[in-house]
C-alpha positions in Angstrom: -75.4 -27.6 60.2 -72.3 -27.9 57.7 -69.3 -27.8 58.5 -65.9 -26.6 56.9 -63.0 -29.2 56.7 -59.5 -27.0 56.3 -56.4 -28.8 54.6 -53.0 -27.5 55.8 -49.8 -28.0 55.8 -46.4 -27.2 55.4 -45.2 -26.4 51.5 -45.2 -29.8 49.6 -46.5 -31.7 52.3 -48.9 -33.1 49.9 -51.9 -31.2 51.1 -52.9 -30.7 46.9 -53.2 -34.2 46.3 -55.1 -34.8 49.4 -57.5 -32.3 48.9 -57.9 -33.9 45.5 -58.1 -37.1 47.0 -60.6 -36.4 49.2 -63.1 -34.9 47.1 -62.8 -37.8 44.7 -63.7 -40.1 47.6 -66.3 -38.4 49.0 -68.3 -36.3 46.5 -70.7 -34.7 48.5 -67.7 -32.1 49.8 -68.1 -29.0 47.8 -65.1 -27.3 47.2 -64.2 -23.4 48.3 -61.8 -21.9 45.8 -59.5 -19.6 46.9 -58.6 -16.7 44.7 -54.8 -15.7 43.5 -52.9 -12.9 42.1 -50.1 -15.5 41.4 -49.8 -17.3 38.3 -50.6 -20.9 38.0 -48.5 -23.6 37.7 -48.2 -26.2 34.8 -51.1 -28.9 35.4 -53.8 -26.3 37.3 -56.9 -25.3 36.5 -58.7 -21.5 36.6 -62.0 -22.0 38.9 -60.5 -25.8 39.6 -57.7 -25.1 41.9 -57.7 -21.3 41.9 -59.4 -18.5 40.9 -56.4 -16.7 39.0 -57.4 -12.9 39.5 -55.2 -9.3 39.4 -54.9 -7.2 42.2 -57.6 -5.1 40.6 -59.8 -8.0 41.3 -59.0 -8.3 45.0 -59.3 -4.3 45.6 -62.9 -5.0 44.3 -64.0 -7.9 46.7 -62.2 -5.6 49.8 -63.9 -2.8 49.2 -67.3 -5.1 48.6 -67.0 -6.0 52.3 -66.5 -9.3 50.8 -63.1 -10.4 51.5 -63.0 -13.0 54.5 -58.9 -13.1 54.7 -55.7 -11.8 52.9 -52.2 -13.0 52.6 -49.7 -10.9 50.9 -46.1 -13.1 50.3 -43.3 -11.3 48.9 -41.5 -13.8 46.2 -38.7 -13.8 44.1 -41.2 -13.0 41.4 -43.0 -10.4 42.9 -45.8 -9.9 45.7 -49.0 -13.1 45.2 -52.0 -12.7 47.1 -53.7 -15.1 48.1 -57.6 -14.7 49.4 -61.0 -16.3 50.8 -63.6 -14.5 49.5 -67.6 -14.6 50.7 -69.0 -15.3 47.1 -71.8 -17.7 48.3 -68.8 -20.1 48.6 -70.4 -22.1 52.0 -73.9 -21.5 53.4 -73.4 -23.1 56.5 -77.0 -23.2 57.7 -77.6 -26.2 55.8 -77.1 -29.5 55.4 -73.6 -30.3 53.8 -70.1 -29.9 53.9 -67.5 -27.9 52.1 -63.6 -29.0 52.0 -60.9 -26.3 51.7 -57.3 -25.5 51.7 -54.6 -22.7 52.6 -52.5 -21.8 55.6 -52.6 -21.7 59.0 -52.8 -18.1 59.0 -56.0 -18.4 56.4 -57.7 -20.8 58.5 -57.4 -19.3 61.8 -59.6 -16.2 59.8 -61.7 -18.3 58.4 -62.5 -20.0 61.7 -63.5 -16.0 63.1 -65.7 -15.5 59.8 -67.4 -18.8 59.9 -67.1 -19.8 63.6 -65.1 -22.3 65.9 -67.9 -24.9 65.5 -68.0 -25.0 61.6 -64.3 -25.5 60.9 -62.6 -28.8 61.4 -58.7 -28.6 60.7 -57.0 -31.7 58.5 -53.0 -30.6 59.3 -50.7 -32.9 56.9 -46.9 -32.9 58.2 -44.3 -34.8 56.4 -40.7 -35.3 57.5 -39.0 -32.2 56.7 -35.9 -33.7 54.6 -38.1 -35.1 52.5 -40.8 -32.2 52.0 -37.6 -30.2 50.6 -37.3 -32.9 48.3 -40.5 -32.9 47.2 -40.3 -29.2 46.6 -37.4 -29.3 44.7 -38.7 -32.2 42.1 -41.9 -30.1 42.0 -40.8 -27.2 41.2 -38.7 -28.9 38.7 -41.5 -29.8 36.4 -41.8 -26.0 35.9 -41.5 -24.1 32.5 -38.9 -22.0 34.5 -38.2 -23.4 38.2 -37.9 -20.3 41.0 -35.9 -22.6 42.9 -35.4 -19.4 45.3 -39.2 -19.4 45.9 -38.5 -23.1 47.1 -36.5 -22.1 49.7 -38.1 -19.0 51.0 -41.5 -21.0 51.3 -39.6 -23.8 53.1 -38.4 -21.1 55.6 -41.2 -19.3 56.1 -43.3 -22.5 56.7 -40.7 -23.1 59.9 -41.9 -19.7 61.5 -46.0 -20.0 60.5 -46.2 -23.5 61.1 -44.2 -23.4 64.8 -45.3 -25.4 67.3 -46.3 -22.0 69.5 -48.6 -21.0 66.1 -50.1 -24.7 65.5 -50.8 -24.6 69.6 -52.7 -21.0 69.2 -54.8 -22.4 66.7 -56.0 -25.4 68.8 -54.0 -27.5 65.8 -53.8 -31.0 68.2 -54.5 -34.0 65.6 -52.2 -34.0 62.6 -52.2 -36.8 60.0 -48.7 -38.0 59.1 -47.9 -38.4 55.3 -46.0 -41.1 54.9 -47.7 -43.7 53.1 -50.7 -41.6 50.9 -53.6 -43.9 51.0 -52.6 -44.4 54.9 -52.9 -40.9 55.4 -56.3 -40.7 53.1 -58.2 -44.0 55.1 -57.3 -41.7 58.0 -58.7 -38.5 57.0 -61.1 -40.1 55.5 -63.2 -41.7 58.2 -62.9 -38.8 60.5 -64.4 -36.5 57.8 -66.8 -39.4 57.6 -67.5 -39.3 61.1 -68.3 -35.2 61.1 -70.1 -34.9 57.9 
């Protein structure tokens, strides 16, 4: 039976680039694509990173009976959704295993659509001093930086990533990311070891 391996983390904890990482070392992970009213960022990819989509879009999948979560975030630039959908994404009867990425919110309803047994979480943490930093270098690259966006993600991560939330979720390995390929040789055989 597949399983589901769910990337996490706090806001530029580096959870991207392991995702990345990880499908490049082990190619037989298919990717789920989450979908996104939001607008993408210099250096992604439609159908690659996200599936860029208008609200229009998402209406369509809830009212399909297809939508397996929702989050709704009000930016500085406006409400972004951000949604799993059921569209043939991960047949779990199979053999094989799929690799995806959001919140903890998302993966605590994915874990209800798909089951307890079929999701394995991969929560990244990173010193908080320096996640900020990252953040802020990140969102530097931009064509025009919402440096406010940095700093109401960086909050909000405090409250949906508490330790009472990451407890709830039966969160109790996490995978420090202080040295990358440290961090990926440890992922790494443990995905190994429930593919």
């Amino acid at each position: 039976m597949g399983k589901i391996f769910y990337v996490m983390g706090k806001s530029a904890s580096g959870k991207d680039t392991i995702f990345r990482a990880l499908l490049e070392r082990l190619p037989s992970l298919r990717r789920i694509v989450s979908y996104t009213t939001r607008p993408a960022r210099i250096g992604e990819t439609d159908g690659v990173d996200y599936r860029f989509v208008d609200d229009r879009t998402i209406r369509k999948f809830e009212e399909e009976g297809r939508l397996i979560e929702k989050r709704i975030y009000q930016t500085s630039a406006g409400p972004w959704t951000y949604a799993t959908v059921d569209d043939g994404c991960a047949d779990l009867s199979g053999p094989g295993s799929w690799l995806a990425i959001g919140t903890l919110e998302s993966y605590e309803r994915v874990r209800g659509y798909f089951g307890a047994e079929s999701l394995i979480p991969i929560y990244i943490e990173v010193e908080d001093g320096e996640r900020l930093l990252r953040a802020i270098r990140r969102e530097q690259q931009q064509e025009k930086p919402h440096y406010d966006e940095v700093c109401r993600r960086y909050l909000a991560d405090e409250a949906d990533f508490s330790e009472e939330n990451l407890a709830r979720a039966g969160i109790q390995k996490r995978y420090r990311n202080e040295d990358l390929e440290g961090c990926l040789a440890e992922i790494t055989e443990d995905v190994l070891r429930y593919a």
